[in-house]
C-alpha positions in Angstrom: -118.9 -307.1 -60.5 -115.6 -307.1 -58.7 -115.3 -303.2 -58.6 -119.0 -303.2 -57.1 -118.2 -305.6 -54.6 -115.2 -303.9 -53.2 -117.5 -300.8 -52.7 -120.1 -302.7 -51.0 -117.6 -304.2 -48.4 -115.3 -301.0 -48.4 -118.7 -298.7 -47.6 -119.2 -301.8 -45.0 -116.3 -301.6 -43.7 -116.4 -297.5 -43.1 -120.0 -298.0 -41.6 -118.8 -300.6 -39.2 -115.3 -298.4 -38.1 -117.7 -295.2 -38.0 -120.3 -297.3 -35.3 -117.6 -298.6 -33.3 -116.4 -295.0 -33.0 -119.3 -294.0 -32.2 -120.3 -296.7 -29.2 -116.5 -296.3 -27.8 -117.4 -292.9 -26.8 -120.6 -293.7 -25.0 -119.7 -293.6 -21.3 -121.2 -297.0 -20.1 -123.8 -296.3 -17.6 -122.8 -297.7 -14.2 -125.7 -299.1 -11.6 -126.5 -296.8 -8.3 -124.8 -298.5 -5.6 -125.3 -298.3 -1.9 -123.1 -296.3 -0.2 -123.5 -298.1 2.8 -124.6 -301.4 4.4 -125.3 -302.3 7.9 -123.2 -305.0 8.9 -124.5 -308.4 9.5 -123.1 -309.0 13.0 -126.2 -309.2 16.0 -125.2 -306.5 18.6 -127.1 -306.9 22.3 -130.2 -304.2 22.7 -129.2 -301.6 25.6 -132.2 -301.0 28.0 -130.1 -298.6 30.3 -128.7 -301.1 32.9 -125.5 -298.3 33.7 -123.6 -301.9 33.9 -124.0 -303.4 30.9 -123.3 -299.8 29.2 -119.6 -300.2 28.6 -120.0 -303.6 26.7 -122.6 -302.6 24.8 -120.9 -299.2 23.1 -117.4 -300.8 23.0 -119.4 -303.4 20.5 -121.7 -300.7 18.4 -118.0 -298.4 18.6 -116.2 -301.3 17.1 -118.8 -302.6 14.4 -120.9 -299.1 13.8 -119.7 -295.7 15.4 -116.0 -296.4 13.6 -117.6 -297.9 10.2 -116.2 -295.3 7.2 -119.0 -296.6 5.0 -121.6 -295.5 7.1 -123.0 -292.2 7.1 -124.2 -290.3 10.4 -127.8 -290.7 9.9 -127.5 -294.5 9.2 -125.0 -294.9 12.5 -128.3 -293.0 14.4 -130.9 -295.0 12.6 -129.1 -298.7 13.7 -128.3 -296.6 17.2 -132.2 -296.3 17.6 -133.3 -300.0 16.8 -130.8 -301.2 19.7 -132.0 -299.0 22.2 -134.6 -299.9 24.3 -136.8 -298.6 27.5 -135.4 -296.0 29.5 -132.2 -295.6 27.0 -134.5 -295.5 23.8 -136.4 -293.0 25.7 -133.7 -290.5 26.1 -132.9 -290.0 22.9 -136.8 -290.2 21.8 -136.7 -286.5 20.9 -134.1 -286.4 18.7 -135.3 -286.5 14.8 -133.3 -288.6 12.5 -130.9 -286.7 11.0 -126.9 -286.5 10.3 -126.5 -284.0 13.0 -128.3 -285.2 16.0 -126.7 -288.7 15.9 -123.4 -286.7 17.7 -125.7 -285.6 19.9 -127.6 -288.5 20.6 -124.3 -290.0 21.6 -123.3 -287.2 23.8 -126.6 -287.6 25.5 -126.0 -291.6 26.3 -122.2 -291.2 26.9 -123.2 -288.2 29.8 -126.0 -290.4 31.2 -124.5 -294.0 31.0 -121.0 -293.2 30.7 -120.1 -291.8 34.0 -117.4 -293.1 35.1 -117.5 -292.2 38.8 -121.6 -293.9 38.6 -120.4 -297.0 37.1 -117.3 -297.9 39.8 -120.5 -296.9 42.5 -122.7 -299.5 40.7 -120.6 -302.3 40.6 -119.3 -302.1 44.1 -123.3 -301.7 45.2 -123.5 -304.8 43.3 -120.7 -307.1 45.0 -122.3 -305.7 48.4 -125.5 -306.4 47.2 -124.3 -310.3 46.2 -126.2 -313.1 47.7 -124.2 -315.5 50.3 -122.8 -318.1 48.7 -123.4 -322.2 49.9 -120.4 -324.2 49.9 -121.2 -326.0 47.2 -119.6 -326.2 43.7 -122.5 -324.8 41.7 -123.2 -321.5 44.1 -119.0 -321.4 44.5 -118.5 -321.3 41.1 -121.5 -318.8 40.6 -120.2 -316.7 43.2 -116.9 -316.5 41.6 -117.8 -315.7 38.3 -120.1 -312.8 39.4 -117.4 -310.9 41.7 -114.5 -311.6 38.7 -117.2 -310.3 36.3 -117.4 -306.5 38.4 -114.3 -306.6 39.6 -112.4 -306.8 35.7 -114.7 -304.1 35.2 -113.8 -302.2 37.6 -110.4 -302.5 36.7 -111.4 -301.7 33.1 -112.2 -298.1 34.5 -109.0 -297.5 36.4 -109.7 -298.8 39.9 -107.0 -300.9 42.1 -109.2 -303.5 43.2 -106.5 -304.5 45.9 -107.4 -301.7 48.2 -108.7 -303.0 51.7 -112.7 -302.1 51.2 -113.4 -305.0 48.7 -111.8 -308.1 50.3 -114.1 -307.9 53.1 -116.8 -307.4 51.3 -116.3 -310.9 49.6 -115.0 -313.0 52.4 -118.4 -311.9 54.3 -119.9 -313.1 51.2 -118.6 -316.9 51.9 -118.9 -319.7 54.3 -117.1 -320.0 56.8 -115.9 -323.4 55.6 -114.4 -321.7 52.7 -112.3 -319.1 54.2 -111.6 -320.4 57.5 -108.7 -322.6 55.9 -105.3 -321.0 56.6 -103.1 -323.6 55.7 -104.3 -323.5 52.3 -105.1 -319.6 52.1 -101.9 -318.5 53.1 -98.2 -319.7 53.1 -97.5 -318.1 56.6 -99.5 -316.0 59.0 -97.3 -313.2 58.2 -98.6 -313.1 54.5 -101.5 -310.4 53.8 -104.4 -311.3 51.3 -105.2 -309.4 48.6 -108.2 -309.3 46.3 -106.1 -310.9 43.2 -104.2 -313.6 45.8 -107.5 -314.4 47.6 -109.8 -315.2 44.1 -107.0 -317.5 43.0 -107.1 -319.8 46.4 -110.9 -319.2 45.7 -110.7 -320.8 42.4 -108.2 -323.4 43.4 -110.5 -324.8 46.5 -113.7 -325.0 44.1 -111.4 -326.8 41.5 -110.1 -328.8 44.4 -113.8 -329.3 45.4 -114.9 -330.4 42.1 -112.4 -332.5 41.6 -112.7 -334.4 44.8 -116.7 -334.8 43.9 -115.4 -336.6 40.3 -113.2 -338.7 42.1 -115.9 -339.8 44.6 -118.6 -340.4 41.9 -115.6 -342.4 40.1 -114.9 -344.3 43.0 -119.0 -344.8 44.1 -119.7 -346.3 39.7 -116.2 -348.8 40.5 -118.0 -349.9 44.1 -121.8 -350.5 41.8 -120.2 -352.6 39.0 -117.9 -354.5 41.7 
């Protein structure tokens, strides 16, 4: 009985070694995987306002053109859904493949990518500016809007202290605002420049404001006493 049970487990024994011979040299079978995935992050739709061109393909350069894990055609198809109107339409003939996304880009880069058109359109946009009321609210608006083309213009190379743009602004303001030389300018002698005359812009609406918190401060003291 002995002898027949150490044949029974020995013939056990050679089975099990023999099966886990066999299943170490089954390759395990790995999952498909996708190769690539569209990041998460909401990027602003471009309807072909030249102006807004440059911030929208720094942001689809940064989190799509430059992505590794993307292929061409997915980089084209996420290019498509964040085009809309007359830049959707310009690409509209392209079919959806690997090689037209490079050419898709060419296309946009050639029609919204001009540098010399995009320096045009922001300084027809600081002449076009509406006159601002001297006010804190239409101030501040003001300044925000002209700092907004003017860092962009800087962005594509431009000195913005040459003498065409500060007139362009000052005619933009009250008279209030920039008839002030004593604050403006240290001496008569100084010359403004684009840079020197937004700072004294920002410091009189600060100033401004400031003077309107005190007031309201002073009006809530005057109720309760």
């Amino acid at each position: 009985i002995k002898l027949e049970r150490l044949k029974i487990e020995g013939e056990i024994k050679t089975m099990t070694e023999k099966s886990s011979k066999e299943n170490a040299s089954i390759l395990p079978i790995s999952r498909p995987t996708i190769s690539a995935k569209l990041p998460k992050l909401e990027l602003k739709q471009f309807d072909g306002d030249i102006l807004k061109w440059q911030e929208f393909w720094d942001a689809f350069e940064s989190t799509i053109h430059n992505n590794e894990r993307l292929r061409n055609v997915d980089r084209f198809n996420y290019l498509r859904v964040q085009l809309i109107g007359q830049a959707s339409e310009a690409i509209s003939g392209l079919d959806l493949t690997n090689e037209n996304y490079e050419i898709a880009v060419k296309l946009l880069h050639e029609r919204y990518g001009n540098e010399q058109i995009m320096l045009e359109a922001h300084h027809a946009q600081l002449i076009k500016m509406d006159l601002a009321q001297n006010n804190i609210s239409s101030l501040r608006a003001f300044y925000d809007k002209t700092e907004k083309h003017l860092r962009a213009l800087q962005s594509l190379g431009e000195d913005t202290n040459h003498r065409n743009i500060l007139p362009i602004i000052k005619s933009k303001l009250p008279g209030t605002v920039i008839d002030r030389p004593a604050e403006m300018k240290q001496d008569d002698t100084e010359k403004w420049t684009v840079d020197g005359f937004q700072k004294y812009l920002k410091r009189y609406i600060n100033a401004k404001e400031e003077a309107q918190n005190q007031l309201y401060l002073y009006n809530q003291y005057e109720f309760f006493f």
